[in-house]
Phi, psi and omega in degrees: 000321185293334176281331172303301189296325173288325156305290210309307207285296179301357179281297174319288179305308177304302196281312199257002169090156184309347184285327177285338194261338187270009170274335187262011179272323164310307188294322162320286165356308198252312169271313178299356176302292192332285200305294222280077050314319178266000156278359184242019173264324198290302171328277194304022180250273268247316163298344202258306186313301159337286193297303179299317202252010146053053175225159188312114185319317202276046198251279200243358165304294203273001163304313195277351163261339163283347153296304176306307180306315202284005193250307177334291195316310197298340169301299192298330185285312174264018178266325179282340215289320170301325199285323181292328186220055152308124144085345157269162168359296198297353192275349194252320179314298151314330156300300185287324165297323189294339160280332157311310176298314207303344218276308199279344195284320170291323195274327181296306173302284143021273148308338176273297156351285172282008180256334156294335170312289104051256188288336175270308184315310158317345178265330184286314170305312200299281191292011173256280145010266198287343167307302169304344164277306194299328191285311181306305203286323157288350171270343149130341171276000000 
């Protein structure tokens, strides 16, 4: 990601000048932390998920990288769209998705969070559950 982003920016700098290069060093910033957290959260979702619902990985892995690529292209596809149709309609349109993606990308981490929280607190009750079964059950009640 740090190397993606230092291309774009030099990239960014050499064609369209430094006014061009610090809005897309801010949208990077800001947004690609974001995208390149949710593909490997979605990957690690998608294993977790497998391992819980005690299903086959190949089940629910390659959906969660094919989720992670298509949102990637889509970042990378509207990060560019200002720099490609300056000064039309699409360049402010593109501004707005891209706050839209950063929006929902947060809110998908986000969720993905509390269904983990979530789930160990269901593992912790399980494993209290049982403790607390083994202990009645060698004492003898």
């Amino acid at each position: 990601a740090m190397i993606e982003n230092l291309l774009y920016e030099l990239f960014i700098l050499i064609w369209y000048g430094s006014d061009a290069w610090t809005i897309n060093a801010f949208a990077r910033g800001i947004g690609s932390t974001v995208l390149h957290a949710v593909g490997p959260a979605a990957i690690g979702y998608g294993i977790a998920l497998s391992n819980q619902m005690e299903k086959p990985l190949t089940k629910y892995a390659p959906i969660a990288y094919i989720f992670g690529v298509v949102m990637h292209g889509l970042w990378n596809g509207i990060a560019t769209m200002p720099f490609m149709l300056e000064g039309k309609t699409w360049e402010y349109v593109s501004y707005a998705l891209l706050s839209l993606m950063v929006i929902l990308c947060l809110f998908f981490i986000v969720k993905i969070l509390e269904y983990g929280k979530e789930y160990t607190n269901m593992e912790l009750e399980t494993q209290k559950f049982e403790e607390a079964l083994e202990e009645a059950t060698n004492s003898g009640h």
